[in-house]
N, C-alpha and C positions, 0 to 999 in steps of 0.2 A: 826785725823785718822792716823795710824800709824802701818798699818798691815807690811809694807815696809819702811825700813830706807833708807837715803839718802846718796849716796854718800859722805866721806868728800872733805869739800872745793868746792862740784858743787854748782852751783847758781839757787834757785828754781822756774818754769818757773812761770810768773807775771801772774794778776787775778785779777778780780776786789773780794773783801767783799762782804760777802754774800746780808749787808746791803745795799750795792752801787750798787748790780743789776738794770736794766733797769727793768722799770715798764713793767705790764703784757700788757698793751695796747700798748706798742711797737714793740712787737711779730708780724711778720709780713712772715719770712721766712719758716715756715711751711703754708699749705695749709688752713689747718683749726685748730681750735683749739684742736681737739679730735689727731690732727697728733701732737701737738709736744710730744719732748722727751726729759726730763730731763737728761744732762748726768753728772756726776760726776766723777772724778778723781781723788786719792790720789795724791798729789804733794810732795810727800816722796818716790814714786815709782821707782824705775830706768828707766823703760822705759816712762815715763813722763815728756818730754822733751816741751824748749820751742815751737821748733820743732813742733811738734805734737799737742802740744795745739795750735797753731795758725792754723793747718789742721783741727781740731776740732772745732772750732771758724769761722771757711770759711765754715763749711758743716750744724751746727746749728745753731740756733737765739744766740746770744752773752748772753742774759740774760739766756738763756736755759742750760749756761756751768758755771759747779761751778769745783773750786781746793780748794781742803779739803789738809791744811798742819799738822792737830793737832785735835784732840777732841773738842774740842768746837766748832772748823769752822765747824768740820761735823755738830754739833746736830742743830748747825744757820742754815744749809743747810737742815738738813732734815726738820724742821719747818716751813722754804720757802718754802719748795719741796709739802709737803701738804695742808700750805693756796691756794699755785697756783693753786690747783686739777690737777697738769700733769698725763695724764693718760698712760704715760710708763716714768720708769726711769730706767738707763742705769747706773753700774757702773764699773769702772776702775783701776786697782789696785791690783787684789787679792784676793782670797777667802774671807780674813781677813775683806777689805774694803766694799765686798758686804753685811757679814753677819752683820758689825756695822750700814751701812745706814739701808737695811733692816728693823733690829733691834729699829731702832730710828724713822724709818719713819711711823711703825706699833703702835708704843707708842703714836708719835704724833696724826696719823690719830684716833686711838680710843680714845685720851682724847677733841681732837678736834668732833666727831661723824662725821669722815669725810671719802669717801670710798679709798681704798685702789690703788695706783696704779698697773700693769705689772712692774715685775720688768726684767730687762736683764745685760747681764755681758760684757764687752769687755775685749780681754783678756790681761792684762799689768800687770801679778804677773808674780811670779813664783809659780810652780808645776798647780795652777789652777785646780782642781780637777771638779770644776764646769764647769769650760769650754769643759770637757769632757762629761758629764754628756748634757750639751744644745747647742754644736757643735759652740760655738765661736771659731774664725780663730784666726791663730796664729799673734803673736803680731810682736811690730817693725811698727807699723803705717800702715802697709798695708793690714795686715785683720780686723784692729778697720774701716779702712771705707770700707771697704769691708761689715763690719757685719753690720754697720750705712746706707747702701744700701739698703741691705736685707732684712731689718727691713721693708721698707715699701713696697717692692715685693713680698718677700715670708717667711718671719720669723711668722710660726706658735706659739702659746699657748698651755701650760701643766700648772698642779696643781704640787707644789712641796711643799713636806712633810718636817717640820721642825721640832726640836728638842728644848725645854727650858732649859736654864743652866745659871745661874748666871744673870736671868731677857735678858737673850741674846737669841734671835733665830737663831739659826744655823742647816746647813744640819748634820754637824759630828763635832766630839767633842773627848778630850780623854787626859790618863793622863797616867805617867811614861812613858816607850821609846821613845813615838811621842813626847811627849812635849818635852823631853830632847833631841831629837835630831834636833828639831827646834830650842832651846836654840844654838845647836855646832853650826846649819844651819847660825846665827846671828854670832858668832862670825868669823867663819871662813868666811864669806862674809865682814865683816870688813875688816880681816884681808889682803882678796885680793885686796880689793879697795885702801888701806895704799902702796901697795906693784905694784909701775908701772908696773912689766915686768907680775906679775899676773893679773892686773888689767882688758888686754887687752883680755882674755880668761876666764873673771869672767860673762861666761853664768851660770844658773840657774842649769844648770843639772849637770854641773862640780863643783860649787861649791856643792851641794848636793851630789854630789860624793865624793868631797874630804873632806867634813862635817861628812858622815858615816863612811868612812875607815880610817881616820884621826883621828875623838874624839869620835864618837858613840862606834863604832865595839870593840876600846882597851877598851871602859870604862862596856860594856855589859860584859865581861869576866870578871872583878875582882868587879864590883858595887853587891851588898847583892838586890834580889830580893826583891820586895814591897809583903807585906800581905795584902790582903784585904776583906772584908768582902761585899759583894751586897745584899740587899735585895728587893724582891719585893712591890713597893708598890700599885703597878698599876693590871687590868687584869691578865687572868692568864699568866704567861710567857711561851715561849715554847723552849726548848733545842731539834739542832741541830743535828744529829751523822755525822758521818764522810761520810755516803752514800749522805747527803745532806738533809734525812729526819728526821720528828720529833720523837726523842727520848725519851721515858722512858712516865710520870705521866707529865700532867701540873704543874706548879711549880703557887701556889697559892699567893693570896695577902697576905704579912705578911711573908711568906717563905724566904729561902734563896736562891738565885738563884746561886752564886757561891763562896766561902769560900777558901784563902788560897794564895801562890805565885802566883803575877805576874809579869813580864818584860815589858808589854803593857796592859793596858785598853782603847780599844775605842769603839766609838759608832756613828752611821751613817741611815741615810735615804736615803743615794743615794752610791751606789758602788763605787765608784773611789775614790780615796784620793789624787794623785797629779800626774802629769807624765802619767796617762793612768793607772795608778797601780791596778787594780780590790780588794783592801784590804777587801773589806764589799760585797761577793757573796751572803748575803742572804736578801738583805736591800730595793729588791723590791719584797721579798717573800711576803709580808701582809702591806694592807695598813693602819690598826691599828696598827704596831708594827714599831719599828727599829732593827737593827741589833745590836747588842754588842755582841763585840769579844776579848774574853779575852786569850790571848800569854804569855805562858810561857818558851817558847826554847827561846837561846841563841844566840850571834852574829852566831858562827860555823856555825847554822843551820840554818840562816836565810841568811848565804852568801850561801851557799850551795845549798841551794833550793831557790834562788833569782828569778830564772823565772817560777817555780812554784808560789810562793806568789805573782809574778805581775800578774800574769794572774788568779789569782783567786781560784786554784784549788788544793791547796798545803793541804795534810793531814795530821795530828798529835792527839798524844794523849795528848798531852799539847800545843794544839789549841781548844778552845771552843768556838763556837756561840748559842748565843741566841736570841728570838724574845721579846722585851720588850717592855713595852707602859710605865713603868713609874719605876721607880728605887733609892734607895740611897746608895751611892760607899761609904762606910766605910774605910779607908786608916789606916794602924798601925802609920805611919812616913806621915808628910807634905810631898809634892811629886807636879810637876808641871802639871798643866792645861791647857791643848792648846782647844781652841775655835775657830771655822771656821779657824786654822792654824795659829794664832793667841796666842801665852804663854800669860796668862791672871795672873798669879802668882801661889803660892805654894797655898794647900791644903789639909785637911784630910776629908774634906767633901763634896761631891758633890749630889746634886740632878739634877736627867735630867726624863725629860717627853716627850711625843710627843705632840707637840703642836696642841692645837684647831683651831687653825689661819692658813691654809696652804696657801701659797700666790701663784699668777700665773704669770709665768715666759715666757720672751720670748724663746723658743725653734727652732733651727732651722733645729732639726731631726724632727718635727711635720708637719705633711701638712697643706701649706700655705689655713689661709681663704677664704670660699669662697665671693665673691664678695659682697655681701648684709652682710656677719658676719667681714668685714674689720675693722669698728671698734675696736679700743683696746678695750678688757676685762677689767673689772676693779675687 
């Protein structure tokens, strides 16, 4: 798992192998067995400390706590995660981290014919667009037990709408200026970490700051916009206008939905994208569809109207949304892919659909169950 790299030279906090887990009949610190809760954490994370994983380890069963340092400990992990039948798992890390477990634990549980867990987020990335979206507290170890409280007082259930893209389920997805500026996002967080006297001010939103104005924003001005070609291959699509309502003819299966430059494609089932940012205002318009939003202004204009576009309400005639259930992004040039915030590599071809599978999530903007519906949802 490796939504989040690691500091160099820190030392990664200790864990038992997925294999070395205590058996399930040892579980004894949850009430019942319907109460416990798988939690997972990327151990590549920054805010994943040994620290913390021993405060996580005091608050849940020991076998109940896995550290994912690479792809394979996750998919060991998610295949544990489903023989166990835990009917809430919790992960930690990152958009990136939640949408791979996710991802893995929906693969396992349907080759297995096994049901699905509640899945919920604690928040230890950065930007976390999901933790907006299901009110996990801020991180630093004291609103992961905070939110690990909650959970069995008053953390309500919702159904949250996914997206397929590369056999990967995720809330949002997208390719040219996101991905690439996740790309600067990585190096220039490197590069603070390398660098002492930056290291000590290497928060999330600062390096993100000095990620955009630093290699994004110079390279938006002189980089040759991407052509792309969308077609529909799903339901009818539905285009957007600038008043917020649906414009012009349904755009039919086999159609083209949109033709020509862009500087960003992306696409989303849930509004936020990282930071509070509202990038996808029409993504809880239809619960058949997702939002895709395709950008074609320039750095200029996207500093410029910076708090129009975080709040959701920035207009243009080289902004387009649309409502789509199934789609394929035809690219002129390979071009980079970010998945759940995630760069997944270069591309000229993407397929994305809205997923048949919507999974249900812990939510802590939902009111808390009532007494006899306390059980987790599965």
């Amino acid at each position: 798992m490796a939504s989040e790299s690691q500091p160099p030279n820190s030392q990664p906090p200790s864990s038992q192998p997925p294999s070395s887990q205590p058996p399930l009949s040892n579980a004894s610190r949850w009430p019942t067995a319907a109460d416990r809760v798988a939690v997972v954490v990327n151990g590549n994370a920054k805010q994943v400390t040994e620290d913390l994983v021993e405060i996580l380890d005091q608050i849940v069963q020991s076998g109940d706590l896995f550290v994912s340092r690479n792809l394979e400990e996750g998919k060991e992990i998610a295949r544990t995660i489903v023989e166990r039948g835990y009917p809430t798992v919790l992960t930690g890390g990152g958009d990136g981290t939640f949408v791979q477990m996710v991802s893995w634990i929906v693969h396992c549980a349907e080759r297995a014919n096994r049901p699905l867990p509640r899945f919920g987020l604690l928040k230890l990335g950065t930007g976390n667009a999901l933790a907006w979206v299901l009110g996990a507290q801020n991180p630093r170890g004291r609103g992961v037990v905070a939110d690990l409280a909650r959970l069995r007082r008053e953390g309500g259930s919702r159904v949250l709408r996914l997206i397929e893209v590369d056999d990967m389920l995720t809330p949002f997805a997208g390719l040219g200026a996101d991905a690439i500026a996740l790309q600067n996002y990585e190096i220039t967080r490197d590069f603070f970490y390398r660098t002492p006297v930056l290291k000590r001010a290497a928060s999330g939103l600062v390096m993100h700051a000095a990620a955009f104005f630093g290699r994004s924003a110079p390279q938006y001005l002189f980089k040759s916009v991407l052509n792309v070609r969308v077609v529909n291959d799903g339901g009818p699509a539905v285009r957007i206008g600038q008043d917020g309502r649906p414009v012009g003819a349904p755009i039919e299966t086999g159609e083209v939905i949109y033709a020509g430059p862009v500087r960003m494609l992306a696409f989303s089932t849930i509004p936020y994208w990282g930071f509070g940012a509202r990038v996808f205002p029409y993504a809880d318009e239809r619960e058949d569809r997702f939002n895709l939003r395709v950008v074609n202004f320039g750095s200029v204009a996207a500093v410029a109207n910076l708090h129009k576009i975080w709040q959701g309400t920035y207009r243009s005639d080289r902004l387009h949304d649309f409502l789509v259930e199934r789609m394929t992004v035809h690219c002129e040039t390979p071009t980079p892919l970010q998945i759940g915030g995630d760069v997944v590599g270069m591309r000229q071809t993407v397929c994305a659909k809205l997923s048949q599978r919507p999974i249900r999530v812990v939510d802590y903007y939902a009111p808390p169950p009532l007494p006899e519906e306390a059980a987790p949802m599965l």
